[in-house]
C-alpha positions as CSV (number, residue, x, y, z in Angstrom):
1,X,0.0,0.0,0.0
2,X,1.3,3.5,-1.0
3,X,-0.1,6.8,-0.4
4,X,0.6,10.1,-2.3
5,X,0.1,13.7,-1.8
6,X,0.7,16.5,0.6
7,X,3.0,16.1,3.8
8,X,0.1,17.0,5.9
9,X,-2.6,14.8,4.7
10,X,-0.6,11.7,4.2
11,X,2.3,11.6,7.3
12,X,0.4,10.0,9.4
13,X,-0.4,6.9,7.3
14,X,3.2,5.6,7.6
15,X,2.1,4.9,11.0
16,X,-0.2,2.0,9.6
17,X,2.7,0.5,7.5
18,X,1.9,2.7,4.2
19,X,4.6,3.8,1.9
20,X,4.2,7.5,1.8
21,X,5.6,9.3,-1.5
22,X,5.2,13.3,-0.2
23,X,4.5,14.7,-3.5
24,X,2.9,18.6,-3.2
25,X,3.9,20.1,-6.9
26,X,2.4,18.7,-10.1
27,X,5.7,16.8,-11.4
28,X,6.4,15.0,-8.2
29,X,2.8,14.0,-8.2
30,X,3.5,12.7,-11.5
31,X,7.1,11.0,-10.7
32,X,5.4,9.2,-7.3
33,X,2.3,7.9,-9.4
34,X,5.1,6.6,-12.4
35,X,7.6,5.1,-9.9
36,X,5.4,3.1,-8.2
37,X,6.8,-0.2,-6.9
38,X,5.2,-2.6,-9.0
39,X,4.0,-4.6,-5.8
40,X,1.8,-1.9,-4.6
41,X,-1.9,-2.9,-4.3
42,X,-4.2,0.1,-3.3
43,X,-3.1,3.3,-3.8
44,X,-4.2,6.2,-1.8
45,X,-3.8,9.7,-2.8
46,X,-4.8,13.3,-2.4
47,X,-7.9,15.0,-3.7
48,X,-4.9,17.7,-5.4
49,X,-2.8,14.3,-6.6
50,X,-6.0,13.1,-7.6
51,X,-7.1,16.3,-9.8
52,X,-3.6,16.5,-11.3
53,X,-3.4,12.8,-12.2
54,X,-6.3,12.8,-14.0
55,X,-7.5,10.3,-16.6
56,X,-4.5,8.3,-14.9
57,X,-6.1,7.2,-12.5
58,X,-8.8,5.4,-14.2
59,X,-5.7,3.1,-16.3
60,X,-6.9,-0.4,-15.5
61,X,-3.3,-1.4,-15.8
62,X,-2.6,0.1,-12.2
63,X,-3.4,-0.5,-9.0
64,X,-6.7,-0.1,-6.9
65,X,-6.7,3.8,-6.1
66,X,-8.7,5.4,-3.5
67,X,-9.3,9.4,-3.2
68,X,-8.9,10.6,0.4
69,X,-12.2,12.7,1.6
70,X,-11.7,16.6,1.1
């Protein structure tokens, strides 16, 4: 399990074991979601990671994703 986004909404869920890849600007968004380990199940991210991944998001070639709550 991985998480991506900013600092402050996704710190706290190393403390459950996630992989957190801090990613607050558009490209390191980008970077995290393409760097992936390829082992990761469930990806959480961001509402912003979510708006600026886009269409990505929706590949069926990666894993299950899940949009934290605003």
């Amino acid at each position: 399990m991985a998480a991506i986004g900013e600092r402050t909404r996704v710190a706290g869920l190393a403390l459950a074991g996630v992989t957190v890849l801090v990613a607050e600007e558009p490209e390191s968004v980008r970077r995290a979601w393409q760097d992936l380990p390829r082992d990761v199940a469930l990806v959480i991210v961001t509402p912003a990671a979510a708006d600026i991944l886009g269409p990505a998001l929706l590949d069926g070639a990666r894993p299950l994703t899940a949009v934290l709550p605003v």
